[in-house]
C-alpha positions in Angstrom: 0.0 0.0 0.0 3.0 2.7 1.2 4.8 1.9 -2.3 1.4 2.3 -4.3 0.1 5.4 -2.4 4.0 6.6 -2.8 3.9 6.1 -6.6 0.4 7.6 -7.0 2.4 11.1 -5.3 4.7 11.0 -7.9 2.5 10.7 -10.9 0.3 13.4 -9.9 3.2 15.8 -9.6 4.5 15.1 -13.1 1.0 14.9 -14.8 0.9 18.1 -15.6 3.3 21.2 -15.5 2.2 24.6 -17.2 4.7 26.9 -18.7 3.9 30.2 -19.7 6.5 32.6 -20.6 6.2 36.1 -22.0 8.1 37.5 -24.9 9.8 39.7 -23.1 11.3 36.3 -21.3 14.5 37.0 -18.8 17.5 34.8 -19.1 15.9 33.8 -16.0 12.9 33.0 -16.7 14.4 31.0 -19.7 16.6 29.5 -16.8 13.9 28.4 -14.9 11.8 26.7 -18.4 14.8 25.0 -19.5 15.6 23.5 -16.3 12.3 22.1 -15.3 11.6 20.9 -19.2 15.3 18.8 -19.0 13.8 17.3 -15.4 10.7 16.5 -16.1 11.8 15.2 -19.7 14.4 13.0 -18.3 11.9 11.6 -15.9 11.1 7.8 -16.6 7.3 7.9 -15.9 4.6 9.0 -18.4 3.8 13.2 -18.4 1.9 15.4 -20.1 3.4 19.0 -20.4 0.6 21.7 -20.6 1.4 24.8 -22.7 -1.4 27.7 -22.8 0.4 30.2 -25.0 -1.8 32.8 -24.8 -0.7 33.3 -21.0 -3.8 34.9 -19.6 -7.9 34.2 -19.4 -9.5 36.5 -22.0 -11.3 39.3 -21.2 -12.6 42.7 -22.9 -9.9 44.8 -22.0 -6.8 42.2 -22.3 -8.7 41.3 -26.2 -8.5 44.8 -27.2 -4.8 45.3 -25.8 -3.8 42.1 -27.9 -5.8 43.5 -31.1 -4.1 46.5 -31.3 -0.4 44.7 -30.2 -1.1 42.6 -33.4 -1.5 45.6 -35.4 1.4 47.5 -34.2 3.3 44.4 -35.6 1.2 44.8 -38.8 -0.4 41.4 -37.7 -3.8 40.7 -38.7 -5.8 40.8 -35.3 -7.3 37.2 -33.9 -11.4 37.1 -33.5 -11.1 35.2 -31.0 -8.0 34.2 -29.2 -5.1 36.6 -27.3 -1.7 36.8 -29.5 -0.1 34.0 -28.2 3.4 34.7 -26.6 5.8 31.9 -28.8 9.2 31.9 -26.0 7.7 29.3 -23.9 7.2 27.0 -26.3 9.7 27.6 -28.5 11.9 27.0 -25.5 10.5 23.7 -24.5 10.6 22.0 -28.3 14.1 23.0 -28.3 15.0 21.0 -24.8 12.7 18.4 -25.4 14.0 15.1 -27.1 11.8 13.9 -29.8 12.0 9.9 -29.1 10.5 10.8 -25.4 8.0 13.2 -26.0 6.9 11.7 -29.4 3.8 14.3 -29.9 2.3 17.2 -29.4 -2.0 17.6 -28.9 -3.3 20.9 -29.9 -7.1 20.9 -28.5 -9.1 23.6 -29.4 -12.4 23.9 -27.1 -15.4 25.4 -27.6 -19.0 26.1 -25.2 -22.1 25.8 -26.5 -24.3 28.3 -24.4 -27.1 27.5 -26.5 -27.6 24.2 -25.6 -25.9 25.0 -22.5 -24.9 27.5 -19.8 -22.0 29.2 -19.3 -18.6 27.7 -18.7 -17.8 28.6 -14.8 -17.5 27.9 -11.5 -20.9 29.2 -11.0 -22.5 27.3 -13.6 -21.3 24.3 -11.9 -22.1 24.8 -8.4 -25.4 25.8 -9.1 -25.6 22.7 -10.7 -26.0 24.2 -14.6 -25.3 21.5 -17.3 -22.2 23.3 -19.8 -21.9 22.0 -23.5 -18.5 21.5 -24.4 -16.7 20.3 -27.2 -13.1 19.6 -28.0 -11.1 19.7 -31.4 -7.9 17.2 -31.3 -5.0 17.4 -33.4 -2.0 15.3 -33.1 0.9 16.7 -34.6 4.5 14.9 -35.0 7.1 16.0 -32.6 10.1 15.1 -35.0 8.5 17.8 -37.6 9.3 20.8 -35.4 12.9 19.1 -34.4 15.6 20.9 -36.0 13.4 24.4 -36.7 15.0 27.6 -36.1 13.2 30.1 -33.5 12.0 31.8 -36.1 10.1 29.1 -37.3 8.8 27.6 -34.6 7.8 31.0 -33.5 5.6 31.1 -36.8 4.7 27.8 -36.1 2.9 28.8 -33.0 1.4 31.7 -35.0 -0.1 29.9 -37.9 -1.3 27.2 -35.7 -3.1 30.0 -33.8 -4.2 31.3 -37.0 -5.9 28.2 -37.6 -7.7 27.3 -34.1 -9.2 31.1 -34.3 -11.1 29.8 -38.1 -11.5 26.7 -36.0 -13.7 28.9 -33.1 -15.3 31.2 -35.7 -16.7 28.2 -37.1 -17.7 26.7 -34.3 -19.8 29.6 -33.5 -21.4 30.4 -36.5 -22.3 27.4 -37.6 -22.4 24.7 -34.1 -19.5 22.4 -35.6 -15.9 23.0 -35.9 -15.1 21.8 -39.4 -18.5 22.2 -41.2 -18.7 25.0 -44.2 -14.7 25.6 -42.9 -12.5 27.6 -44.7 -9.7 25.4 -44.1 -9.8 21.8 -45.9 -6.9 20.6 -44.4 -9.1 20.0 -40.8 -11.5 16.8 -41.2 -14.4 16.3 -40.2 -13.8 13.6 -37.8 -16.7 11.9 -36.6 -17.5 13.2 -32.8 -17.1 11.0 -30.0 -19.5 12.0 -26.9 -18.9 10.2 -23.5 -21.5 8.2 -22.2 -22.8 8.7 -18.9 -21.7 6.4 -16.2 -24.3 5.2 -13.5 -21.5 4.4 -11.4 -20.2 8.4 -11.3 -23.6 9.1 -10.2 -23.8 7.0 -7.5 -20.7 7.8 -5.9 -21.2 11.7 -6.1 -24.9 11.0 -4.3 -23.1 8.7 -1.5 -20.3 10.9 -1.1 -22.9 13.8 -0.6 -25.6 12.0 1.8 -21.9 10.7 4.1 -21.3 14.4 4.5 -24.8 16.3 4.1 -26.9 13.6 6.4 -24.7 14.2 9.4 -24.4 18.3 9.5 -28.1 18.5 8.4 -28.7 16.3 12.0 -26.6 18.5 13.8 -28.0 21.8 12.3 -31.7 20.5 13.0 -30.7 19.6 16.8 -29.1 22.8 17.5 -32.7 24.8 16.2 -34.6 22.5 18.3 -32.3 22.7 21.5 -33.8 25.8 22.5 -30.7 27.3 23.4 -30.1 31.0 22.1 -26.3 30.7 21.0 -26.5 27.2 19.6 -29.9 28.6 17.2 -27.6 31.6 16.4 -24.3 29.0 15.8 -27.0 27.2 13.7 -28.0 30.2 11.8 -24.6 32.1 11.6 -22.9 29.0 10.1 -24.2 28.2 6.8 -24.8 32.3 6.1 -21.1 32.6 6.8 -20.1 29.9 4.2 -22.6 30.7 1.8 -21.0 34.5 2.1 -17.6 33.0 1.5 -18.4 30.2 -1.2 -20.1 33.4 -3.1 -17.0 35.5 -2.6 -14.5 32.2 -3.9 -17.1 32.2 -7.0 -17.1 35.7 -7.5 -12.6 35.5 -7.7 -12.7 32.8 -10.3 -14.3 35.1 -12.7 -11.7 36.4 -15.4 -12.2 40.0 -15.2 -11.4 39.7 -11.2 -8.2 37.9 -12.7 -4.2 39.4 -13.1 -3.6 42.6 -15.4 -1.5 40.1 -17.5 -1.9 40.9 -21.0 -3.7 44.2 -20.2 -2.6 47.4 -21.4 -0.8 49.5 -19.1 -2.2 52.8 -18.0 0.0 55.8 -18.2 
């Protein structure tokens, strides 16, 4: 069991690192990707390495900063996506060996709200079914080996280029790759989990273990006729809705870092 539980440890920390770095990357900060790339790269277990290039959650402000960056570079602006800032991956392709980290998986993911509800925190909680779908592409890792920066900085660019035709789509039309402009994405045939009756029985057991017992002890504290434990019993669950609200109300992007956001004078 201590050996199992000890192995479990280590695969969660590797599963998934995130590297983000600006373009206006330090030597330390290059440092610092380079290092933890050639660590977890020589590691002998399974990873995934997580790359979000655009570095920041989108939101009205950081969208319009990023529009008008891409035309002081005489870039044609994305519809839909942030500029993406190339270092950090062009940094990790070039310290990553080919025959151990054989491909790369560019997902593109869309929300329906029309079928659904938002994509959040509070759509969850409240218990608000989200539509979401994912485009997959598996690309080679040995086809970028060997680039110069330069080109695996316009790599990342055309690549970008392509997921922002791939979201117009999408929200035009409902479907990622029908009436696209780009032939070269197929129209792969969608795969949709089914729903497991074993997920749903485990998410009402683990509720009932922990609802049945405060429930019991919120019910005997109201009916103990005692004036602190009826205000305990009252002050409680008001407190933690207050602070679950507040936790919901930080998660949103626009309550997020200024990263990406134009600076004020």
């Amino acid at each position: 069991m201590a050996r199992f539980l000890k192995a479990i440890k280590k695969t969660c920390f590797l599963i998934v690192v995130v590297v983000v770095a600006p373009d206006s990357a330090s030597t330390h900060s290059k440092f610092v990707i380079l290092l933890q790339v050639q660590i977890h790269g020589d590691y002998p277990d399974p990873m995934v390495l997580l790359i979000f290039a655009e570095g920041t959650r989108k939101t009205p402000e950081k969208f319009k900063a990023s529009q008008e960056f891409a035309l002081s570079r005489g870039m044609e602006p994305f519809k839909h996506h942030l500029v993406p800032r190339t270092k950090g991956f062009v940094h990790t392709i070039r310290t990553l060996d080919p025959e151990k980290v054989t491909a790369i998986y560019d997902v593109t993911l869309g929300t329906n709200e029309q079928e659904g509800h938002p994509a959040t925190f509070g759509s969850i909680m409240a218990g608000k079914a989200t539509v979401a779908e994912a485009y997959v592409r598996r690309i080679e890792t040995r086809t970028l080996h060997g680039k110069t920066e330069a080109e695996l900085e316009q790599f990342v660019m055309d690549l970008y280029r392509k997921k922002d035709d791939l979201m117009d789509n999408y929200l035009s039309t409902g479907s990622f790759t029908r009436d696209g402009k780009d032939p070269s994405f197929e129209d792969f045939p969608s795969l949709e989990p089914p729903a497991r009756l074993g997920s749903l029985l485990n998410v009402l057991a683990l509720n009932f273990l922990v609802a049945a017992p405060l429930v019991r002890l919120l019910l005997s504290m109201l009916s103990s006729g005692s004036t602190w434990q009826v205000a305990l019993a009252v002050a409680a669950p008001a407190t933690l809705f207050a602070v679950m609200h507040k936790m919901l109300d930080m998660t949103k992007a626009s309550k997020g870092s200024t990263y990406g956001a134009k600076k004020k004078d």
